[in-house]
TORZA-342176 format. One record per residue: z, y, x of N, C-alpha, C, O in turn; residue number from 1. Coordinates in steps of 0.1 Angstrom, whole numbers. Example, Ala and Ser with C-alpha at 12.3 -4.5 7.8 and 13.67 -1.06 7.14 Angstrom:
@n.w:78&n.v:-57&n.u:132&ca.w:78&ca.v:-45&ca.u:123&c.w:78&c.v:-33&c.u:132&o.w:85&o.v:-33&o.u:142&k:1
@n.w:71&n.v:-22&n.u:128&ca.w:71&ca.v:-11&ca.u:137&c.w:79&c.v:0&c.u:129&o.w:80&o.v:11&o.u:134&k:2
This chain:
@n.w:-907&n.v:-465&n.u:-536&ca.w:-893&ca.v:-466&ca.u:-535&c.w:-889&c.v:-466&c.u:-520&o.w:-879&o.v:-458&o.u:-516&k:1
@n.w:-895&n.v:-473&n.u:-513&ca.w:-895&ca.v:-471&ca.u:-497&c.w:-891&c.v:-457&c.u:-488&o.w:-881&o.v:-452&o.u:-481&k:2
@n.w:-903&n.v:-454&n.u:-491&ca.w:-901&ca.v:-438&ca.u:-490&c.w:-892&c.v:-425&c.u:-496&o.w:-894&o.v:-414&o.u:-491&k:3
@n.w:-881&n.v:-428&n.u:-508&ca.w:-874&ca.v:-424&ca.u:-514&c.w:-860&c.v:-428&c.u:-506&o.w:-854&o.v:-418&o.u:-500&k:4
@n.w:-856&n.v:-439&n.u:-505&ca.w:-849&ca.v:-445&ca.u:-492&c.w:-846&c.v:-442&c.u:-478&o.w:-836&o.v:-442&o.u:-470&k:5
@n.w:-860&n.v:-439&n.u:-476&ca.w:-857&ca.v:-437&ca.u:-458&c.w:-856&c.v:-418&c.u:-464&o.w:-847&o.v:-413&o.u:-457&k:6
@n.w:-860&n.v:-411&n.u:-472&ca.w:-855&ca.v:-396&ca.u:-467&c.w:-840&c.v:-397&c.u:-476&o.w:-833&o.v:-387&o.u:-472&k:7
@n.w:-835&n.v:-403&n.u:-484&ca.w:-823&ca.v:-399&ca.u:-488&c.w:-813&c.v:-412&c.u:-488&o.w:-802&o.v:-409&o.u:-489&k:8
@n.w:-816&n.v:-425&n.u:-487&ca.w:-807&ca.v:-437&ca.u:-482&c.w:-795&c.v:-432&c.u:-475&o.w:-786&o.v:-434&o.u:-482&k:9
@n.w:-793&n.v:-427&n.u:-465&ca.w:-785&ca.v:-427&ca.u:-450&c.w:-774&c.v:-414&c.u:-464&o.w:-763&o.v:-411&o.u:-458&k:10
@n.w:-773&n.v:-409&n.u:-476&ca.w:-769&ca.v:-395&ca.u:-480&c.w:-760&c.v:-409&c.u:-493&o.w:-748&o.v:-407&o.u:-495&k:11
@n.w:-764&n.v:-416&n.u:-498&ca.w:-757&ca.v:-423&ca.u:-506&c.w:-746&c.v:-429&c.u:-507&o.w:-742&o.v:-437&o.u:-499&k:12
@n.w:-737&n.v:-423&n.u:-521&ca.w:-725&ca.v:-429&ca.u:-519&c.w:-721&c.v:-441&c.u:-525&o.w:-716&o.v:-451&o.u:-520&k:13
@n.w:-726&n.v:-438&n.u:-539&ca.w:-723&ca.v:-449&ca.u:-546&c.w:-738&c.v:-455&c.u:-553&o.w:-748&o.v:-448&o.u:-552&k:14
@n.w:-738&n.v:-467&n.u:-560&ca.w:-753&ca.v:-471&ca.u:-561&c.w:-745&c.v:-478&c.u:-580&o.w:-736&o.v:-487&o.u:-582&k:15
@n.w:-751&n.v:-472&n.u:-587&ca.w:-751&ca.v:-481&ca.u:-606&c.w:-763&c.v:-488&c.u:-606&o.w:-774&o.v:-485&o.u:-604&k:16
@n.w:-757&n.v:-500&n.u:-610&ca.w:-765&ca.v:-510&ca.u:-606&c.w:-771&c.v:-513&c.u:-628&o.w:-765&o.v:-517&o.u:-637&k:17
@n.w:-782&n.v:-510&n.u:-627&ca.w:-786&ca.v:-512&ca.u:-646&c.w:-799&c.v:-517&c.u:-646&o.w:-807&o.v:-511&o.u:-639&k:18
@n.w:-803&n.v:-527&n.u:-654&ca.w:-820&ca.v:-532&ca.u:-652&c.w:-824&c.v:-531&c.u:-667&o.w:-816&o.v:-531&o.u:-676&k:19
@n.w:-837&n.v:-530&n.u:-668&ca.w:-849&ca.v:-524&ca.u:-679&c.w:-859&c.v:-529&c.u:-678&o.w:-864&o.v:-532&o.u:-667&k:20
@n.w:-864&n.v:-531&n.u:-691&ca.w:-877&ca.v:-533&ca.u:-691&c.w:-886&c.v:-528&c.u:-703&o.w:-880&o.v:-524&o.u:-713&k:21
@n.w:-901&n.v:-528&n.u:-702&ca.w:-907&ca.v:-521&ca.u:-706&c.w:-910&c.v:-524&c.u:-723&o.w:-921&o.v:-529&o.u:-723&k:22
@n.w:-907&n.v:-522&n.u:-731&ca.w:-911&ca.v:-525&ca.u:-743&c.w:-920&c.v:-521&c.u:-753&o.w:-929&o.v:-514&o.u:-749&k:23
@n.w:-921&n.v:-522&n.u:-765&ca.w:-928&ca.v:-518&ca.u:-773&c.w:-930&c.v:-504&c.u:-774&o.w:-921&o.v:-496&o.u:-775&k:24
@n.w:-946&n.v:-501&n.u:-773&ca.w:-950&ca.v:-492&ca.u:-771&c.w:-945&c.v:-480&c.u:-753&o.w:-944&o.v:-468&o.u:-753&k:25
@n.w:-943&n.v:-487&n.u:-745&ca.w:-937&ca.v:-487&ca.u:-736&c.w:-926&c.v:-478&c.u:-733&o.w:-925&o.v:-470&o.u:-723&k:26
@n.w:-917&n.v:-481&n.u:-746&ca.w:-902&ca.v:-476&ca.u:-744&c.w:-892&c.v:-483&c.u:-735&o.w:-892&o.v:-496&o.u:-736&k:27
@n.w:-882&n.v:-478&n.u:-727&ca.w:-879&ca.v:-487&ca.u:-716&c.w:-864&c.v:-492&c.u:-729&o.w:-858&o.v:-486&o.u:-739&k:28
@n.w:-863&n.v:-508&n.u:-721&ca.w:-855&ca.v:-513&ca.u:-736&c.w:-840&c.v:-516&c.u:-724&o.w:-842&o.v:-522&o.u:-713&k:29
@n.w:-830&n.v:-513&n.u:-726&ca.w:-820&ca.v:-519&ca.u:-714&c.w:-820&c.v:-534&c.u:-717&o.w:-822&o.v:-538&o.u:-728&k:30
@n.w:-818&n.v:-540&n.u:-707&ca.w:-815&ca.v:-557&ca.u:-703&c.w:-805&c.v:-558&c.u:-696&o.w:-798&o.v:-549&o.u:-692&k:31
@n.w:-804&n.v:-572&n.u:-694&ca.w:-791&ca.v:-570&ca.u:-685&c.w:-802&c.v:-577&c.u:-667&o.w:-813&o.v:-582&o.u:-665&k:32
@n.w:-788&n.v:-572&n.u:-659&ca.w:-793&ca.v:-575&ca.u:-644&c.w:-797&c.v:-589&c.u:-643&o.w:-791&o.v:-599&o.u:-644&k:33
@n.w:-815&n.v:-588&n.u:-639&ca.w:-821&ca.v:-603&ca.u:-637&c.w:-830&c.v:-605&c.u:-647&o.w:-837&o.v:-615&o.u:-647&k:34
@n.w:-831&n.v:-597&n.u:-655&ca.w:-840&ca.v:-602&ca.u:-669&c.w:-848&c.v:-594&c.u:-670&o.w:-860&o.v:-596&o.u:-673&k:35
@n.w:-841&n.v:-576&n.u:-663&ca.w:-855&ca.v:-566&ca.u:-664&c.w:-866&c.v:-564&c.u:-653&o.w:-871&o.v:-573&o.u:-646&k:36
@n.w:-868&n.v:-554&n.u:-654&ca.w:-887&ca.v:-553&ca.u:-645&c.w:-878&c.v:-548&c.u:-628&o.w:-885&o.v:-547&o.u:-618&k:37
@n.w:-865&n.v:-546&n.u:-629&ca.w:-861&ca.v:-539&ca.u:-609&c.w:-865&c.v:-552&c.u:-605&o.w:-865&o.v:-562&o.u:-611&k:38
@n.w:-867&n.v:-549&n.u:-594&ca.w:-868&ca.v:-558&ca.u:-579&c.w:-862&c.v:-557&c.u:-578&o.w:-861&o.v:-544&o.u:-579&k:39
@n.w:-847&n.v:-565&n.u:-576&ca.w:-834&ca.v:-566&ca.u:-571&c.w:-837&c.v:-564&c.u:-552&o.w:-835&o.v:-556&o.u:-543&k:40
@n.w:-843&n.v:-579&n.u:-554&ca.w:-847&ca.v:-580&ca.u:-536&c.w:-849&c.v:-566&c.u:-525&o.w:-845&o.v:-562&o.u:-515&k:41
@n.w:-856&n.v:-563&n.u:-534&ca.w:-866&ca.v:-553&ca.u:-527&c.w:-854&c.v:-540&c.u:-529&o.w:-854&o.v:-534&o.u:-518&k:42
@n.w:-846&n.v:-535&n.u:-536&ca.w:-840&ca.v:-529&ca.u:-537&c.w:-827&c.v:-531&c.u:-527&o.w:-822&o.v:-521&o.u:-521&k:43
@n.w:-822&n.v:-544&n.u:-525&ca.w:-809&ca.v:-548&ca.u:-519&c.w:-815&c.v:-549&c.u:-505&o.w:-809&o.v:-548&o.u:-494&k:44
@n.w:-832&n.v:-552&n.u:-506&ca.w:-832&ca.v:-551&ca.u:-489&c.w:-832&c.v:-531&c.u:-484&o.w:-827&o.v:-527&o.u:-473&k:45
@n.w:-836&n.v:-523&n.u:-492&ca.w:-836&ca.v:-508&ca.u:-491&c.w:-822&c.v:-502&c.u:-489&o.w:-819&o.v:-493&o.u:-481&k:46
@n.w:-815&n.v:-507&n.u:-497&ca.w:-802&ca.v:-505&ca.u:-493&c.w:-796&c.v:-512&c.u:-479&o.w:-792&o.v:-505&o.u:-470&k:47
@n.w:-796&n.v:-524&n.u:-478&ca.w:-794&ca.v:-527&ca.u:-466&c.w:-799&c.v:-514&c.u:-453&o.w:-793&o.v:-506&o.u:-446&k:48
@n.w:-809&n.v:-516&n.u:-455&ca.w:-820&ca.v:-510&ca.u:-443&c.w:-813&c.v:-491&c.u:-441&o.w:-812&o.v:-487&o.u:-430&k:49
@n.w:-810&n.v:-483&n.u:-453&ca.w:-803&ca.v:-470&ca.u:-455&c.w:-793&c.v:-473&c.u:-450&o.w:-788&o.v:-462&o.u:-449&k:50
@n.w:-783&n.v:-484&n.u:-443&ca.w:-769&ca.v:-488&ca.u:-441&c.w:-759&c.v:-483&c.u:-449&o.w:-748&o.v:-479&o.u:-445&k:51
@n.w:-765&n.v:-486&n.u:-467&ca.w:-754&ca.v:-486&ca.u:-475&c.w:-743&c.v:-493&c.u:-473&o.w:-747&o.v:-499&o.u:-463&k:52
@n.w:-729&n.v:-498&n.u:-476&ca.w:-722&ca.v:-503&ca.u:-475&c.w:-712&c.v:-502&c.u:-483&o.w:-701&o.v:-508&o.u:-482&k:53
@n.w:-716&n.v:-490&n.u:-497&ca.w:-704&ca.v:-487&ca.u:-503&c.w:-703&c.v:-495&c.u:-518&o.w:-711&o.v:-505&o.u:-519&k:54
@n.w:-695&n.v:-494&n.u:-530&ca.w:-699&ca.v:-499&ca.u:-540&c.w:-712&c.v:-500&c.u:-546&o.w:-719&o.v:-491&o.u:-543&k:55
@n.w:-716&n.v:-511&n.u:-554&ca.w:-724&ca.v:-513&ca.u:-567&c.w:-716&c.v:-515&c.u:-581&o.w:-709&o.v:-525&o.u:-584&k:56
@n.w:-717&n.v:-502&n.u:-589&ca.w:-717&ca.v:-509&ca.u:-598&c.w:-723&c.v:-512&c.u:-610&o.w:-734&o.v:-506&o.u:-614&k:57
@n.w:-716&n.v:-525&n.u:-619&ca.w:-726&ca.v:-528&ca.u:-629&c.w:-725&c.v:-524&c.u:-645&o.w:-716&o.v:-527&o.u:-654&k:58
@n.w:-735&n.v:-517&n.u:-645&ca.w:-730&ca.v:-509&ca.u:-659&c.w:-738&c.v:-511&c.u:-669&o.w:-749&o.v:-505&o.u:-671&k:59
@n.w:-733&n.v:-521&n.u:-676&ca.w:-739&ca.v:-524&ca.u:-690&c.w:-738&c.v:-518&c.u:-702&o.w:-740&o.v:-525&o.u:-713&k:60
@n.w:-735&n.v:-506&n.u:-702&ca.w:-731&ca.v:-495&ca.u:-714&c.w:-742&c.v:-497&c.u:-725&o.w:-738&o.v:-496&o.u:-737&k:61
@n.w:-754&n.v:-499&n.u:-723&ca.w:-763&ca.v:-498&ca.u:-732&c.w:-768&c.v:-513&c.u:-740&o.w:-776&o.v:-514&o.u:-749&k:62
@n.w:-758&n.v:-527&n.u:-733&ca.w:-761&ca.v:-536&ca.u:-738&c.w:-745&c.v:-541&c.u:-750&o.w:-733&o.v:-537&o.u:-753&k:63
@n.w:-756&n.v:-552&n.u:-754&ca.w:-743&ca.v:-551&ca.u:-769&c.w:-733&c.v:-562&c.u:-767&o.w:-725&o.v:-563&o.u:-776&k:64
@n.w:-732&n.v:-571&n.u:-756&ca.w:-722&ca.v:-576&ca.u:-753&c.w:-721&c.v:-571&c.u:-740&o.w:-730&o.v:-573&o.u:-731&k:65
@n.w:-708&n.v:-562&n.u:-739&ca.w:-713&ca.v:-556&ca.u:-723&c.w:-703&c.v:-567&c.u:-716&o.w:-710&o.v:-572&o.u:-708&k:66
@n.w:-690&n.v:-573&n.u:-715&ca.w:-685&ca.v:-577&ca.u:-713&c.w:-691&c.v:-596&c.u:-704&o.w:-689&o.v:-601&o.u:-693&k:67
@n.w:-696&n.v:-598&n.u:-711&ca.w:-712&ca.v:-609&ca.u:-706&c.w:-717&c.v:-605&c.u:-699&o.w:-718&o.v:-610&o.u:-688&k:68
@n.w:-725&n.v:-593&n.u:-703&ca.w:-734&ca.v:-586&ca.u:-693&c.w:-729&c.v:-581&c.u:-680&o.w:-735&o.v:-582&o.u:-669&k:69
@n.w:-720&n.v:-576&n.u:-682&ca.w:-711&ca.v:-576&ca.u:-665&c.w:-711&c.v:-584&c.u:-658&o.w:-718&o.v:-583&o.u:-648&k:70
@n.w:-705&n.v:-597&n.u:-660&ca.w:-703&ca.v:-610&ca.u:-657&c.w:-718&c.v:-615&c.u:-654&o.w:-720&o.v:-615&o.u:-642&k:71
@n.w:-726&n.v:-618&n.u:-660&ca.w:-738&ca.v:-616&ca.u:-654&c.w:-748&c.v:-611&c.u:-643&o.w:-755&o.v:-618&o.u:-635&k:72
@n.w:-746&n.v:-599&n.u:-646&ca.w:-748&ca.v:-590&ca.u:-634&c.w:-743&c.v:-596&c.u:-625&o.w:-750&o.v:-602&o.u:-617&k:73
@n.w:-727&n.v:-594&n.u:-624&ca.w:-725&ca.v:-598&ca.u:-611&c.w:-726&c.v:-607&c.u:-607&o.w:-726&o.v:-605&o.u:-595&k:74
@n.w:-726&n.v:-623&n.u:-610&ca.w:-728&ca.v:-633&ca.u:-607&c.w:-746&c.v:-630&c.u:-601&o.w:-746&o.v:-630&o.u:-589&k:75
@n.w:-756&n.v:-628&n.u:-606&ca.w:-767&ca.v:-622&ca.u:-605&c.w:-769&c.v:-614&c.u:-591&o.w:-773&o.v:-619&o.u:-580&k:76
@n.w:-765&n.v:-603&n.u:-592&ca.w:-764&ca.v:-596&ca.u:-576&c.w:-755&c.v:-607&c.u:-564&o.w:-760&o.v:-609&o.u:-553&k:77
@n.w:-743&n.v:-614&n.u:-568&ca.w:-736&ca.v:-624&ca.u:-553&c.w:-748&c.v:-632&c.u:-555&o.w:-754&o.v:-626&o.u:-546&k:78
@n.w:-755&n.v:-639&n.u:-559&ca.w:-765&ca.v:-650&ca.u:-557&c.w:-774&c.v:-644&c.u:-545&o.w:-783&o.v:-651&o.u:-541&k:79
């Protein structure tokens, strides 16, 4: 991921912020932000470091209370 970052970070406009994890039979299953397999950390320090500065957003389309799951998220990412 590092390396993904330093050649195209500095080109990014916007960042969808969505977390997953690995499931049965290792189908990726959506979660909401904080419960799947991203490194947030490690991702929010990559962005930092590219001198993102523009939106995240949180897109819970694939979960079944998305409206929670928003709220979530973002409470999740300000922490």
């Amino acid at each position: 991921m590092d390396q993904v970052f330093s050649a195209v970070g500095p080109l990014l406009r916007h960042v969808r912020a969505r977390d997953a994890m690995r499931g049965d039979r290792q189908r990726i299953q959506p979660a909401p932000i904080g419960a799947g397999d991203v490194d947030w950390p490690h991702l929010h320090s990559n962005l930092q470091h590219a001198g993102y500065n523009g939106w995240i957003t949180v897109d819970p389309t694939q979960l079944p209370d998305r409206p929670a799951a928003a709220k979530a998220g973002l409470s999740f990412l300000l922490s």
